[in-house]
Predicted model as a PDB file, atoms N, CA, C, CB and O in Angstrom, pLDDT in the B-factor column:
MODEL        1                                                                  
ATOM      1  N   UNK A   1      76.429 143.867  97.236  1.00 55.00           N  
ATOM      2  CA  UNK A   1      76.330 142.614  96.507  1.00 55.00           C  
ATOM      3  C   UNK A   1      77.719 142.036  96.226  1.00 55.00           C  
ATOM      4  CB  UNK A   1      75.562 142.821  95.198  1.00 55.00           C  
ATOM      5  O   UNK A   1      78.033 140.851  96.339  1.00 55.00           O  
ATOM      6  N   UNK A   2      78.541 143.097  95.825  1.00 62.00           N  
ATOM      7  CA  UNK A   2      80.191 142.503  95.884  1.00 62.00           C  
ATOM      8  C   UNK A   2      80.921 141.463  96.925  1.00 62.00           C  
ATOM      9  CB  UNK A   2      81.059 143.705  96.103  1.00 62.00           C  
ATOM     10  O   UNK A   2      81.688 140.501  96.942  1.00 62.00           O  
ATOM     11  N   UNK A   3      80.060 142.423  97.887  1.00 61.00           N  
ATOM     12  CA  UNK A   3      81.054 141.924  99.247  1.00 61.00           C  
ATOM     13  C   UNK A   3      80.017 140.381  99.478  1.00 61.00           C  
ATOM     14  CB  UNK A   3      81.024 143.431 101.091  1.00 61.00           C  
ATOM     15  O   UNK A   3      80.557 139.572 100.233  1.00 61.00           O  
ATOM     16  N   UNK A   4      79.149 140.105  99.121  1.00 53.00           N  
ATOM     17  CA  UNK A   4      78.559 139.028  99.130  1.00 53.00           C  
ATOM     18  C   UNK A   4      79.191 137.802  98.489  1.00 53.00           C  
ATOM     19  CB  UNK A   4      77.474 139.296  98.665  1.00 53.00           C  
ATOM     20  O   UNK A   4      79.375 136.652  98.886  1.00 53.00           O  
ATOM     21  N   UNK A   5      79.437 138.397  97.445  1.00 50.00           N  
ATOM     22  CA  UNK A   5      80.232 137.347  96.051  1.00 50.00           C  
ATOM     23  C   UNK A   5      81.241 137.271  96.972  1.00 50.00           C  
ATOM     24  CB  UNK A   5      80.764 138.037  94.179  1.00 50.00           C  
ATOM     25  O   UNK A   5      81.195 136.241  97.644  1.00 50.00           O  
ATOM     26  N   UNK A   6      82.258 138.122  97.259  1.00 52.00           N  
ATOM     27  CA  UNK A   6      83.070 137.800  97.461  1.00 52.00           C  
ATOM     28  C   UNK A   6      83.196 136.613  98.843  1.00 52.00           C  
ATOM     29  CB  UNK A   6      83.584 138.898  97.367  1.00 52.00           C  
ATOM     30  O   UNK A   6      84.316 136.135  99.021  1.00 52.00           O  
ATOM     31  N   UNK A   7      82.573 136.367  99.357  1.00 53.00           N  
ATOM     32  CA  UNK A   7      82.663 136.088 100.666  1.00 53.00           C  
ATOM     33  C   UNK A   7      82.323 134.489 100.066  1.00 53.00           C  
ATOM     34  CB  UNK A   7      81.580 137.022 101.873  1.00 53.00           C  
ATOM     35  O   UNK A   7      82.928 133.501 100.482  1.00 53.00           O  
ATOM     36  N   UNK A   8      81.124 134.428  98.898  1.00 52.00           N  
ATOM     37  CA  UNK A   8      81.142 133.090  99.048  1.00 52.00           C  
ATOM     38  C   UNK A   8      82.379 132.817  97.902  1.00 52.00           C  
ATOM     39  CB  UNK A   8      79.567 132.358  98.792  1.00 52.00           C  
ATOM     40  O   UNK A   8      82.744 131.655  98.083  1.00 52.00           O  
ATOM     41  N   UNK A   9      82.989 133.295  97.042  1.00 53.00           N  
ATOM     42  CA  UNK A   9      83.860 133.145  96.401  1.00 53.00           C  
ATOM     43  C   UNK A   9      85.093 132.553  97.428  1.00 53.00           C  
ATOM     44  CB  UNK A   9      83.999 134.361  95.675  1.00 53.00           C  
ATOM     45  O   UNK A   9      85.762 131.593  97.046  1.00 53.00           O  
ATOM     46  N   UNK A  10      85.350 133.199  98.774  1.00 61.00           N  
ATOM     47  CA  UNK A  10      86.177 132.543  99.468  1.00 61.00           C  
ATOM     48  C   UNK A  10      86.525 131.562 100.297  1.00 61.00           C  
ATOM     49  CB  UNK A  10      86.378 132.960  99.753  1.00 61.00           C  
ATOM     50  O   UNK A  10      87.619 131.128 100.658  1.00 61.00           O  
ATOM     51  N   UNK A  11      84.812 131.123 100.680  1.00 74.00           N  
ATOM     52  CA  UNK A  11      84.043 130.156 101.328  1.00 74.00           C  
ATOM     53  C   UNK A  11      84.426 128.666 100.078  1.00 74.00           C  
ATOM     54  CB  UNK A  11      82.132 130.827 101.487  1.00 74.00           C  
ATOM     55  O   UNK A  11      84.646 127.535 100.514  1.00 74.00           O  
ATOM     56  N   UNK A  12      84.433 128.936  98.817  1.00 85.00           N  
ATOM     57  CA  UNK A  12      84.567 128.180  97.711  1.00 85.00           C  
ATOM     58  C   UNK A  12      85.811 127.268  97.623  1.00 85.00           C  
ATOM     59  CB  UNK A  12      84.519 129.039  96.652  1.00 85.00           C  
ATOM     60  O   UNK A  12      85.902 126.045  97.518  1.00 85.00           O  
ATOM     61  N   UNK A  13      86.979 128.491  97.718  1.00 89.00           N  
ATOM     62  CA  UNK A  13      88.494 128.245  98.042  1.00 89.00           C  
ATOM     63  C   UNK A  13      88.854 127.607  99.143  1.00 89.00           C  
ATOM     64  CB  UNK A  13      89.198 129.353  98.142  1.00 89.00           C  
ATOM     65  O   UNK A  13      89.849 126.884  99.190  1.00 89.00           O  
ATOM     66  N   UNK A  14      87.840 127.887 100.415  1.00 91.00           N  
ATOM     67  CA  UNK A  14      88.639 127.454 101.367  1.00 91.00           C  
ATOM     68  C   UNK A  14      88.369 125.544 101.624  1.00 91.00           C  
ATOM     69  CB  UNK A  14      88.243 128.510 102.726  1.00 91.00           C  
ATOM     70  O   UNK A  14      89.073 124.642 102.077  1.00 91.00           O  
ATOM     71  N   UNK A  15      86.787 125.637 100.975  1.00 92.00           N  
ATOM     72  CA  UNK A  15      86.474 124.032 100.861  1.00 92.00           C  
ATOM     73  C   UNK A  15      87.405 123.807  99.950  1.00 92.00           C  
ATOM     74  CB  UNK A  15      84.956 123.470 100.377  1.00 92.00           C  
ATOM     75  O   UNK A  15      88.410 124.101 100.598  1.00 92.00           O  
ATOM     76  N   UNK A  16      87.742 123.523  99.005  1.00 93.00           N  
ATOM     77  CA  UNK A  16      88.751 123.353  98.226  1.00 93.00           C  
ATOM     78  C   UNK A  16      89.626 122.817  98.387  1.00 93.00           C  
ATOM     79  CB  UNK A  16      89.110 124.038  97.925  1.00 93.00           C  
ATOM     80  O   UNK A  16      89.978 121.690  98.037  1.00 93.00           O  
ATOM     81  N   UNK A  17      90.435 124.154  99.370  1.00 94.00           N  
ATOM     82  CA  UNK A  17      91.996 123.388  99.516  1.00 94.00           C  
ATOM     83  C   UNK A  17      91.599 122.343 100.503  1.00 94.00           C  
ATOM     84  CB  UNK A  17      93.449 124.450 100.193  1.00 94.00           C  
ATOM     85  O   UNK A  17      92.206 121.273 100.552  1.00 94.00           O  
ATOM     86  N   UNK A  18      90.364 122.684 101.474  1.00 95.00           N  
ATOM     87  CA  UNK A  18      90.139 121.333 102.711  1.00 95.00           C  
ATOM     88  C   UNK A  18      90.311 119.898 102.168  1.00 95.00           C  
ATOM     89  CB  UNK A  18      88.457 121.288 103.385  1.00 95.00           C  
ATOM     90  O   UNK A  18      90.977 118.938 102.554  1.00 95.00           O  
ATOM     91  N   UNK A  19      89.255 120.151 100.871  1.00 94.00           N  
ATOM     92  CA  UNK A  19      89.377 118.932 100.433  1.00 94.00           C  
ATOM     93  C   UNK A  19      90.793 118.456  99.158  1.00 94.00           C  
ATOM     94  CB  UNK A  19      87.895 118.767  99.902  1.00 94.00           C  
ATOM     95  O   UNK A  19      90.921 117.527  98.360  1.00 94.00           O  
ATOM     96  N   UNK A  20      91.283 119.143  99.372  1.00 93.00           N  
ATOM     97  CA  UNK A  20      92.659 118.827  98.462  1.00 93.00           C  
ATOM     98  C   UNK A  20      93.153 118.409  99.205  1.00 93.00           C  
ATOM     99  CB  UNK A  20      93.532 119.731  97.786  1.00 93.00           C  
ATOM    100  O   UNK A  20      94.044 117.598  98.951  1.00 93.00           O  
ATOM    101  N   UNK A  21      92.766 118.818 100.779  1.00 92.00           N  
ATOM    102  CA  UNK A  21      94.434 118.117 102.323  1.00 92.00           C  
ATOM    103  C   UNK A  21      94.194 117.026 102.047  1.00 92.00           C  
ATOM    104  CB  UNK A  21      94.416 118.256 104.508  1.00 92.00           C  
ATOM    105  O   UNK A  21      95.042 116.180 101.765  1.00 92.00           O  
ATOM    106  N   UNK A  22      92.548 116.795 102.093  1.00 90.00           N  
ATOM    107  CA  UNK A  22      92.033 115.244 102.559  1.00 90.00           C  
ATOM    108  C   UNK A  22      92.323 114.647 101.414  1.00 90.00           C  
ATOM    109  CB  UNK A  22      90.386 114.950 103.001  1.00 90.00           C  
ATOM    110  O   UNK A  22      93.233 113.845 101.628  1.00 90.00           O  
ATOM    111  N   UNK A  23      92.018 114.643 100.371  1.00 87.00           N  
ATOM    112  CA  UNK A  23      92.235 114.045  99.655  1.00 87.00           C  
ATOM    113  C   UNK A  23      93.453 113.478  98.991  1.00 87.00           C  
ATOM    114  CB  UNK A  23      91.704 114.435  99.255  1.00 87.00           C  
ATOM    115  O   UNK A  23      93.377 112.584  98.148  1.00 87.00           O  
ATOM    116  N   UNK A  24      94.569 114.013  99.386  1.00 87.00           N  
ATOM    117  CA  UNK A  24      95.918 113.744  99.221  1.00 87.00           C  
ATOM    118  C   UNK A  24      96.448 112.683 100.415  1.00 87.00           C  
ATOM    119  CB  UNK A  24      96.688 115.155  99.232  1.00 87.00           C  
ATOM    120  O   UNK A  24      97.457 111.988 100.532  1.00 87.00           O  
ATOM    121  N   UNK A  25      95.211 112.923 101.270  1.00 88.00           N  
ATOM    122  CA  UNK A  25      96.195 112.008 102.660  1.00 88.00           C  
ATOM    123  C   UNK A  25      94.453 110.437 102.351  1.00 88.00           C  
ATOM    124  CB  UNK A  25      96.258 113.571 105.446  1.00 88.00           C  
ATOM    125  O   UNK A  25      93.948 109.490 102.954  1.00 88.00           O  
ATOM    126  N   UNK A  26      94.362 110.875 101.600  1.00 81.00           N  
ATOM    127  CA  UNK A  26      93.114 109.570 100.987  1.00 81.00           C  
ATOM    128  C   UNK A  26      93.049 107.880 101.713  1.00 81.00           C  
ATOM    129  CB  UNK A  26      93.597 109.192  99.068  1.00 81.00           C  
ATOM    130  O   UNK A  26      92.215 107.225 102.338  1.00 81.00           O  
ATOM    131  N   UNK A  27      94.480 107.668 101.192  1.00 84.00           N  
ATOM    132  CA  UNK A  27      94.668 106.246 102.008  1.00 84.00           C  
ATOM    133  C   UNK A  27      94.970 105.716 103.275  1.00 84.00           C  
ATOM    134  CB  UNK A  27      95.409 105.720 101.594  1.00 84.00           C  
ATOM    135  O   UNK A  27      95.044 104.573 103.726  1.00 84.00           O  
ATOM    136  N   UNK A  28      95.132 106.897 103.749  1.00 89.00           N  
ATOM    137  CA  UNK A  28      95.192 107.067 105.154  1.00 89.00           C  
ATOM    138  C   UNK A  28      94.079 106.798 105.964  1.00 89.00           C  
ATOM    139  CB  UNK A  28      95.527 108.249 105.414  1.00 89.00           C  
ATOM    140  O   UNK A  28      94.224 106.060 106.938  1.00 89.00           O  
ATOM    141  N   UNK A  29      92.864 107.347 105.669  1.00 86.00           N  
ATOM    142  CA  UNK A  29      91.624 106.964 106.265  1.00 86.00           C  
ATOM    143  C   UNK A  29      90.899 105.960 105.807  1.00 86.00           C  
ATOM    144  CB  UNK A  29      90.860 107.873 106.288  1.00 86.00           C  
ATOM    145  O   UNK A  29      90.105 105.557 106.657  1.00 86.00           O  
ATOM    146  N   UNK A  30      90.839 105.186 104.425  1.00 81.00           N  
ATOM    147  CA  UNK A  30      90.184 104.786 103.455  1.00 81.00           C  
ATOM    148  C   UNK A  30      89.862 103.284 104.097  1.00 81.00           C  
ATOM    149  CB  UNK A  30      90.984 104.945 102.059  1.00 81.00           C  
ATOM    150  O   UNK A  30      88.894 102.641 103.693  1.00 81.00           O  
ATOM    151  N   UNK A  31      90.866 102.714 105.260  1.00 84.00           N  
ATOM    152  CA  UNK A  31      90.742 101.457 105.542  1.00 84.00           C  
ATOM    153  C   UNK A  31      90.188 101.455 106.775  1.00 84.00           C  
ATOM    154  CB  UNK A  31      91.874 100.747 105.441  1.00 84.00           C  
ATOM    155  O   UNK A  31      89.740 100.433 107.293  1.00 84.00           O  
ATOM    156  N   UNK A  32      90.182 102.904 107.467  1.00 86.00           N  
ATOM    157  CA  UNK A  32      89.359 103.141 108.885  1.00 86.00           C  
ATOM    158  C   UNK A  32      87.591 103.201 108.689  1.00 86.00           C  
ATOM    159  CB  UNK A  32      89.923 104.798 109.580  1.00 86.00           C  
ATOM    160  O   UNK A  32      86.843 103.502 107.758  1.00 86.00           O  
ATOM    161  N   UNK A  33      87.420 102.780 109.987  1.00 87.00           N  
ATOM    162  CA  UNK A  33      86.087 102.399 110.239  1.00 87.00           C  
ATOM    163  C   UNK A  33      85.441 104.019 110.162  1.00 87.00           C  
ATOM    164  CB  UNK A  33      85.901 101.462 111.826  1.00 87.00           C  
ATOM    165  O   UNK A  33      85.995 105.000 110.658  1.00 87.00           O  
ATOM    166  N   UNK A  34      84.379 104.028 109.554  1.00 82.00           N  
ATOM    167  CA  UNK A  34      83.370 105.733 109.209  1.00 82.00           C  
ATOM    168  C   UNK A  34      83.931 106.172 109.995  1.00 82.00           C  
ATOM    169  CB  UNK A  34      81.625 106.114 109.403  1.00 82.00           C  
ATOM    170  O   UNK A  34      85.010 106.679 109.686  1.00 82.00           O  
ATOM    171  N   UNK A  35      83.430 106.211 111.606  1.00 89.00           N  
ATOM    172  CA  UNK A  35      83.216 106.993 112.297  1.00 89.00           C  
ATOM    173  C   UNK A  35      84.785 107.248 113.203  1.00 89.00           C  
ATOM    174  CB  UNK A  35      81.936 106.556 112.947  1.00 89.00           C  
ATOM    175  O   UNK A  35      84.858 108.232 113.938  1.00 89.00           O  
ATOM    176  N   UNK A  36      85.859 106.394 113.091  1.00 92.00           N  
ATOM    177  CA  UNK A  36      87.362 106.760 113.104  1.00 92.00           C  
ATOM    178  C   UNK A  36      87.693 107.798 112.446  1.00 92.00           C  
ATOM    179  CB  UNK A  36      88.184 105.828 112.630  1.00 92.00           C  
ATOM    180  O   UNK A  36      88.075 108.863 112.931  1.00 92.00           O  
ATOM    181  N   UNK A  37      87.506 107.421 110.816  1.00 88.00           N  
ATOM    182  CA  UNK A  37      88.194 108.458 109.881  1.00 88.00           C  
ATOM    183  C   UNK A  37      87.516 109.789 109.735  1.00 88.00           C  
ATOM    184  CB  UNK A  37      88.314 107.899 108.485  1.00 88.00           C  
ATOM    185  O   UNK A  37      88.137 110.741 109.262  1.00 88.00           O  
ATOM    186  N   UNK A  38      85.790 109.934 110.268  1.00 90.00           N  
ATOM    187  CA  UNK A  38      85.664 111.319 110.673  1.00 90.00           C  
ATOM    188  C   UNK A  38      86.406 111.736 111.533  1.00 90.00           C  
ATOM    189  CB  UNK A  38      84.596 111.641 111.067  1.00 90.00           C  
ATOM    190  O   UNK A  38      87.221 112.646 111.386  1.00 90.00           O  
ATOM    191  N   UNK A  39      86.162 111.005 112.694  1.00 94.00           N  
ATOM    192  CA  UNK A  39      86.912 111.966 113.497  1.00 94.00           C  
ATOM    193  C   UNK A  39      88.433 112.417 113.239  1.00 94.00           C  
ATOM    194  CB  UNK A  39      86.871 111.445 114.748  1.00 94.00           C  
ATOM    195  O   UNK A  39      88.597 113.573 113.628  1.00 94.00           O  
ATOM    196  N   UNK A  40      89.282 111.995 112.842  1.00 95.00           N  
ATOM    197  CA  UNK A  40      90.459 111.717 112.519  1.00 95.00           C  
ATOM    198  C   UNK A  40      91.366 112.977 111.397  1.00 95.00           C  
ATOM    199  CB  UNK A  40      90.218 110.278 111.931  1.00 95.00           C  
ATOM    200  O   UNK A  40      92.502 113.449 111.409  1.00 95.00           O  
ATOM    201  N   UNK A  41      89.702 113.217 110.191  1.00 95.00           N  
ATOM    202  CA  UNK A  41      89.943 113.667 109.283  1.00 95.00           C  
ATOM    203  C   UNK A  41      89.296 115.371 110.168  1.00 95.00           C  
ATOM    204  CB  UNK A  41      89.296 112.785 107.882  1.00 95.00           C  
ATOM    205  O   UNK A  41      89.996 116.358 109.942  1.00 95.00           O  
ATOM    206  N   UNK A  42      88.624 115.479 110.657  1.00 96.00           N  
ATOM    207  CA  UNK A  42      88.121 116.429 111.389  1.00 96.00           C  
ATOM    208  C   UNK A  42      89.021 117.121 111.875  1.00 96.00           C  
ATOM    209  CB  UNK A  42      87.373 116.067 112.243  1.00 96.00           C  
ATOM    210  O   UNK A  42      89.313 118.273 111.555  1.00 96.00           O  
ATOM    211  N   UNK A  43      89.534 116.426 112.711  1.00 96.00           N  
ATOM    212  CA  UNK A  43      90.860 116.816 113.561  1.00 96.00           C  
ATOM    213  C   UNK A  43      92.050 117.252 112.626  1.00 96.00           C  
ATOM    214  CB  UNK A  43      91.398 115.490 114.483  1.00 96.00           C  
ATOM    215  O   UNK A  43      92.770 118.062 113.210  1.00 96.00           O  
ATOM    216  N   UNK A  44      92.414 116.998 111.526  1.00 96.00           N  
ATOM    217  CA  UNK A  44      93.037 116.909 111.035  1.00 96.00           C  
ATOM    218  C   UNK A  44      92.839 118.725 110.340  1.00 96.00           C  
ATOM    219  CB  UNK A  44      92.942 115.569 110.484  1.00 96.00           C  
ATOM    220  O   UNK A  44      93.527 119.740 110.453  1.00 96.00           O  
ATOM    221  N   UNK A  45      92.056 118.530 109.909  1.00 96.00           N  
ATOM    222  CA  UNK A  45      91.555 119.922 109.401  1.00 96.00           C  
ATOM    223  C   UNK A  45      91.350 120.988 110.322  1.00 96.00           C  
ATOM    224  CB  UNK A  45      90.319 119.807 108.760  1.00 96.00           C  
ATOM    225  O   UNK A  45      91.668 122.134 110.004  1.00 96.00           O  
ATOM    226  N   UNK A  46      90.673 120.632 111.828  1.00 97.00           N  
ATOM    227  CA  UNK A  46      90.461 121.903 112.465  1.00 97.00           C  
ATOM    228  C   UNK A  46      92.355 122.543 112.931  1.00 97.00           C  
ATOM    229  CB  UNK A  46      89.208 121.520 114.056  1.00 97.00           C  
ATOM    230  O   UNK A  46      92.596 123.722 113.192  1.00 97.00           O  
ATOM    231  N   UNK A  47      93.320 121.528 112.924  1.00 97.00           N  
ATOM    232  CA  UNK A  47      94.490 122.052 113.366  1.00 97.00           C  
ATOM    233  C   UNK A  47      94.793 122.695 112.446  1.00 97.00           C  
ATOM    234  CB  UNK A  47      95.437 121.297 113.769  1.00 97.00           C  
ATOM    235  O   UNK A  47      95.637 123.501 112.837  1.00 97.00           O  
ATOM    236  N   UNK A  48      94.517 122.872 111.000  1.00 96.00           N  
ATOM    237  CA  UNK A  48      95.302 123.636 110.287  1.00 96.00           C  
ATOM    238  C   UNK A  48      94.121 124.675 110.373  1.00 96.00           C  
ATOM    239  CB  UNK A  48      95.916 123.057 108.834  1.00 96.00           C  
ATOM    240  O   UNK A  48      94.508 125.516 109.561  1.00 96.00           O  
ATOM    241  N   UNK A  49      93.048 125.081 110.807  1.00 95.00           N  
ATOM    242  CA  UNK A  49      92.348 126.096 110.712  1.00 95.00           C  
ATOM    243  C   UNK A  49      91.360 126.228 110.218  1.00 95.00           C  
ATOM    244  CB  UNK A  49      92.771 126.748 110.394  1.00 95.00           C  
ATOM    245  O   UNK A  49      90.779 127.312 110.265  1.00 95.00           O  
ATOM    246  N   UNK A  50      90.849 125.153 109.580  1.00 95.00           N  
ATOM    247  CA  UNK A  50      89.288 125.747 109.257  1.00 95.00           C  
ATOM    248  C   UNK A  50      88.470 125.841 110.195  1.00 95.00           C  
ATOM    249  CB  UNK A  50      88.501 125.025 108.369  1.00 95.00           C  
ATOM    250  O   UNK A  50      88.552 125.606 111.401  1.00 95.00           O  
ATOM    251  N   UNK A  51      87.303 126.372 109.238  1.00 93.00           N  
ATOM    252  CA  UNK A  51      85.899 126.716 110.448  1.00 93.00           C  
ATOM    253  C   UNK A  51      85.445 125.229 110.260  1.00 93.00           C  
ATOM    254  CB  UNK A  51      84.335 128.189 109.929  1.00 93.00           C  
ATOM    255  O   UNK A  51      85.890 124.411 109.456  1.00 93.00           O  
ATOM    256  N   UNK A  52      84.122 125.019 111.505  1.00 95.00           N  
ATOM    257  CA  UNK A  52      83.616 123.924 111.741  1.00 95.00           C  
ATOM    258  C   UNK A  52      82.596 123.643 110.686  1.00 95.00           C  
ATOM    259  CB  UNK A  52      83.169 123.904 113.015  1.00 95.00           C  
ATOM    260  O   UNK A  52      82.173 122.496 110.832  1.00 95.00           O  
ATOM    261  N   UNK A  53      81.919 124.400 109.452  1.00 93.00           N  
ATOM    262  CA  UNK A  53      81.151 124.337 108.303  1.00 93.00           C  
ATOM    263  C   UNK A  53      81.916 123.791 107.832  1.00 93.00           C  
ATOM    264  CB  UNK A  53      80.651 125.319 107.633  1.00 93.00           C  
ATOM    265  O   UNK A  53      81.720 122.586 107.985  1.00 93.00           O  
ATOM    266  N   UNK A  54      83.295 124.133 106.950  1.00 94.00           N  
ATOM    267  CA  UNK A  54      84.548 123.503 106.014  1.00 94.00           C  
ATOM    268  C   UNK A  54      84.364 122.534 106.586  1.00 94.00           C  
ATOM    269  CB  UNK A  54      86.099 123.986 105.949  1.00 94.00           C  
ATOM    270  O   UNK A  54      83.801 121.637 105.957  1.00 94.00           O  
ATOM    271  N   UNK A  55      84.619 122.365 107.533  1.00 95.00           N  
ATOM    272  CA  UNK A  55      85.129 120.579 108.035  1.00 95.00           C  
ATOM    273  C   UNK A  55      83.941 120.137 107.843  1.00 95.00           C  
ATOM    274  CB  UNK A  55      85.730 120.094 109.792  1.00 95.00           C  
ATOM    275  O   UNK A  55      83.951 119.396 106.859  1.00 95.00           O  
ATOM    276  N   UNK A  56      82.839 120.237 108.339  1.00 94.00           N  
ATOM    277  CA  UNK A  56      81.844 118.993 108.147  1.00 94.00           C  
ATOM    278  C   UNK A  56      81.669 119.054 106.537  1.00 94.00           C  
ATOM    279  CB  UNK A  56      80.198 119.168 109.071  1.00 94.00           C  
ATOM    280  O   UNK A  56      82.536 118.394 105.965  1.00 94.00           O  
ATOM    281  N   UNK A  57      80.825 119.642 105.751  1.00 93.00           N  
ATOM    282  CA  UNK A  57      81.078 119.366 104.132  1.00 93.00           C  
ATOM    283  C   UNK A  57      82.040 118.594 104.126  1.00 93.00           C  
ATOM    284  CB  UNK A  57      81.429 120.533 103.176  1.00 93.00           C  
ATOM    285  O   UNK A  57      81.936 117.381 104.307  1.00 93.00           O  
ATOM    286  N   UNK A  58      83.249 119.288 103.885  1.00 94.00           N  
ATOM    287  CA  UNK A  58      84.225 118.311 103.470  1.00 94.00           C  
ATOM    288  C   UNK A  58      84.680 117.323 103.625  1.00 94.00           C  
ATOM    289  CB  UNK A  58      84.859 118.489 103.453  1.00 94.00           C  
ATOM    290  O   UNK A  58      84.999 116.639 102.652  1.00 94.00           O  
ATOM    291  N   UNK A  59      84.928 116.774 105.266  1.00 94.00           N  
ATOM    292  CA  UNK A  59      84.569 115.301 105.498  1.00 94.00           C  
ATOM    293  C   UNK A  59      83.465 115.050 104.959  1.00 94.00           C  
ATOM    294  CB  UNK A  59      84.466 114.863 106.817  1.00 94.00           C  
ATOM    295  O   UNK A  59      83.873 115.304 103.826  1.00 94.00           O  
ATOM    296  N   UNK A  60      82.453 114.779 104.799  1.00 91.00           N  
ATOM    297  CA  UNK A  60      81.121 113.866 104.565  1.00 91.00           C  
ATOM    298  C   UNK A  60      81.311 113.538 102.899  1.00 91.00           C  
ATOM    299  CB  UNK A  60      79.421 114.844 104.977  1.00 91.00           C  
ATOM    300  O   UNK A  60      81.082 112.513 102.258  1.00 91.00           O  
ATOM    301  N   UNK A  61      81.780 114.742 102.533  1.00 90.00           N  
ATOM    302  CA  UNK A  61      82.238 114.630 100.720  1.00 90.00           C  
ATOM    303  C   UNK A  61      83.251 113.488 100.444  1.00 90.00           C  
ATOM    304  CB  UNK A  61      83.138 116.180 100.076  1.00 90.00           C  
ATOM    305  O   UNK A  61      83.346 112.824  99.412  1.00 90.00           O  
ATOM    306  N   UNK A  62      83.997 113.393 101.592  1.00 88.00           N  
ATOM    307  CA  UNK A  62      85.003 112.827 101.526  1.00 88.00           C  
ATOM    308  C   UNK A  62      84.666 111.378 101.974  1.00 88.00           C  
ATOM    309  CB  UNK A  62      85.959 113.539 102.207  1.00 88.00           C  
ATOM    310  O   UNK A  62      85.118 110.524 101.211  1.00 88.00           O  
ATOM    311  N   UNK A  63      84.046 110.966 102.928  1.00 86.00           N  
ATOM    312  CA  UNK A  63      83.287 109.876 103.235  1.00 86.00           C  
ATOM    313  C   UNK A  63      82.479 109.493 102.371  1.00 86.00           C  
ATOM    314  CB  UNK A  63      82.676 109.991 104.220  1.00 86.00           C  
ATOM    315  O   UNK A  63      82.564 108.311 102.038  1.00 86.00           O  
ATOM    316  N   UNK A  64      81.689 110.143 101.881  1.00 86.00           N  
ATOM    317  CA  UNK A  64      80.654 109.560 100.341  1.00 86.00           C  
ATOM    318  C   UNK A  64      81.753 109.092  99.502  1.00 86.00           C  
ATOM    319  CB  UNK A  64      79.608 110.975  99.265  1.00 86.00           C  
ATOM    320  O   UNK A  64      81.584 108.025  98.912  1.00 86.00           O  
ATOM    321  N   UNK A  65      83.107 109.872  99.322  1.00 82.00           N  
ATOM    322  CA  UNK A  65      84.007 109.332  98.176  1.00 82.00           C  
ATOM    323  C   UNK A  65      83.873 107.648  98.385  1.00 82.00           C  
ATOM    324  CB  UNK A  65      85.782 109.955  98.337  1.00 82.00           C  
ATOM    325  O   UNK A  65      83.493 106.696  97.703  1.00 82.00           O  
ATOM    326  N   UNK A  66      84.510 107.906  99.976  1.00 78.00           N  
ATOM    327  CA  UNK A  66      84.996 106.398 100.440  1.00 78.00           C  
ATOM    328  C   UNK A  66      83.763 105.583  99.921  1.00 78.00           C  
ATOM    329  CB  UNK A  66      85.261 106.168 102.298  1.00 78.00           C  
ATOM    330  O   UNK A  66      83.761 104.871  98.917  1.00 78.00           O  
ATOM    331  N   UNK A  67      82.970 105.751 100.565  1.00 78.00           N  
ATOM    332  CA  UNK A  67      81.888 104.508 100.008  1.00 78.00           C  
ATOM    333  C   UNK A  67      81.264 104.352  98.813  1.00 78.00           C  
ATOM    334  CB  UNK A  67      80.795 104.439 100.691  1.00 78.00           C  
ATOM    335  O   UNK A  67      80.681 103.346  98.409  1.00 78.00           O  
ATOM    336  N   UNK A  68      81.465 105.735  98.089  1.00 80.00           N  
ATOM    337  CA  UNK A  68      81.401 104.976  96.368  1.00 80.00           C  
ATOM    338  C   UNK A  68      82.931 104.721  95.749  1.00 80.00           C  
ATOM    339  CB  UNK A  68      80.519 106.241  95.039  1.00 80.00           C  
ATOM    340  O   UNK A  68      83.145 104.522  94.553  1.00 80.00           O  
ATOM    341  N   UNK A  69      83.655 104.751  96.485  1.00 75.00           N  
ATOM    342  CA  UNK A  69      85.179 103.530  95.741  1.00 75.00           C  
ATOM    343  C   UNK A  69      84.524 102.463  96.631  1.00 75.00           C  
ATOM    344  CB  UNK A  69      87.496 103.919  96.252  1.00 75.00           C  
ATOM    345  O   UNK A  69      85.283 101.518  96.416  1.00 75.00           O  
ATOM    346  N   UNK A  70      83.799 102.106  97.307  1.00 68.00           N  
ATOM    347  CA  UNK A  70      83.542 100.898  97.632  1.00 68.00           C  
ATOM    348  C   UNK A  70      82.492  99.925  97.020  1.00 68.00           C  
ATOM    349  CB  UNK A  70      83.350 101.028  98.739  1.00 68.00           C  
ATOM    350  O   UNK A  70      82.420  98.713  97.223  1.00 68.00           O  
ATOM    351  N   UNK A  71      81.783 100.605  96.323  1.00 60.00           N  
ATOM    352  CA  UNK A  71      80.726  99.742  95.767  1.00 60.00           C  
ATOM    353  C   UNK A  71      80.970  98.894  94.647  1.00 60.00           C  
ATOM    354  CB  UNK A  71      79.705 100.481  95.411  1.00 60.00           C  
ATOM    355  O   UNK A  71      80.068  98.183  94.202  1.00 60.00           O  
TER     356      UNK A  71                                                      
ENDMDL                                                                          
END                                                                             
């Protein structure tokens, strides 16, 4: 059961910092068209190493941001 916790405990961290990259580089995508700044932000993340789960969550989290600062 430890090794369970632990695993999503690290799964936790690693969305995290994903979305701390993205979110620091925010205005960067914010004026690109959806489906640019996925890809863009995707890419962005798989070079520094995440898995392909991290990246999708975290873009889409990050895309919902965009469109509720837009409303």
């Amino acid at each position: 059961a430890e090794s369970v916790l632990k695993d999503y405990d690290d799964r936790d961290e690693e969305v995290a910092r994903a979305y701390d990259l993205l979110h620091g580089r925010y205005n960067r995508y914010a004026e690109l068209e959806s489906a640019v700044a996925h890809r863009r932000m995707a890419g962005f993340l798989a070079r520094r190493g995440f898995d392909p789960g991290t990246i999708y969550n975290v873009v889409h989290r990050i895309i919902a941001d965009f469109k509720e600062r837009n409303v």
